[in-house]
C-alpha positions in Angstrom: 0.0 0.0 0.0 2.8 2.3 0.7 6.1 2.5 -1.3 8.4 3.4 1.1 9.4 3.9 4.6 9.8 7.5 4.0 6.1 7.7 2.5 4.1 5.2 5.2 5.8 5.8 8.7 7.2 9.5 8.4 5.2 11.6 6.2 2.1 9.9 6.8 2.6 9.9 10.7 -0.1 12.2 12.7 2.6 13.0 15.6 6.4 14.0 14.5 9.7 14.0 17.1 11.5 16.4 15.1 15.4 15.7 15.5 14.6 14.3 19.2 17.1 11.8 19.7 15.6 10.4 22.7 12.7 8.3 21.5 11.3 5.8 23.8 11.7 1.7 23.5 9.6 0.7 20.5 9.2 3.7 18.5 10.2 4.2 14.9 13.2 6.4 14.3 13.8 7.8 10.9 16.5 8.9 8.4 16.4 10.7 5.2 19.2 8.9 3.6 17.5 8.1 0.5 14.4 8.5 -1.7 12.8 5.1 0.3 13.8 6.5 3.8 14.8 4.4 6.3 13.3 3.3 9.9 14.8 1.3 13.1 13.2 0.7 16.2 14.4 2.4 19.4 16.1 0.5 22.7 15.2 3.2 24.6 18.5 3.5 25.5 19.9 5.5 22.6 20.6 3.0 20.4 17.7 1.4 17.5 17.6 -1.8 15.6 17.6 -1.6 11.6 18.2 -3.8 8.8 21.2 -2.1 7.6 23.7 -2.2 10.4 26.5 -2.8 8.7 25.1 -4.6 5.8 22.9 -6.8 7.6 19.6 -6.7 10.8 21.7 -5.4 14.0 22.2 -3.2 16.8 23.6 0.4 17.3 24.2 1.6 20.5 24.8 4.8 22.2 28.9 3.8 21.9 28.4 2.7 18.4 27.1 6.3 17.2 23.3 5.8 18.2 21.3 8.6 16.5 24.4 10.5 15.4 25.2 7.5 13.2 24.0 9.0 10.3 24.1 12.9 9.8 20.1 12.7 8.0 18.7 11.6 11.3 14.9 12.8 10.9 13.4 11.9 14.5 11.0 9.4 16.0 7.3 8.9 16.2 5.1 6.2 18.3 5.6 2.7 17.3 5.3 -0.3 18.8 4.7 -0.7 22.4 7.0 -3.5 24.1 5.3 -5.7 26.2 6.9 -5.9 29.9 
């Protein structure tokens, strides 16, 4: 239904964390780093979970660059809620 990242989760979101680099566990963080977009999913800790973490699904961490790991960082809005 949606052709891109970009298109579905940012510019169709409702509520917009411009630049806030301190999203909370399970929401979508965003970059502009290409036509598509591209989303992770936030630790709440800093860090988010993508599919291109060097070239493959991983991890980035606070020490590994967190947000700052890409200089298109867009922000965060709600995602997913984890369960407890």
């Amino acid at each position: 239904m949606w052709p891109s990242a970009i298109a579905h989760y940012w510019n169709g979101a409702s509520t917009k964390h411009r630049g806030d680099r301190n999203p909370p566990a399970g929401a979508f963080a965003y970059w502009n780093i290409s036509r598509y977009g591209h989303v992770g999913i936030s630790d709440g800790a800093g860090g988010f979970y993508a599919t291109s973490v060097g070239g493959k699904i991983g991890h980035v961490t606070t020490a590994g660059g967190g947000y700052g790991y890409s200089n298109n960082y867009l922000g965060w809005t709600p995602g997913a809620v984890p369960s407890r």
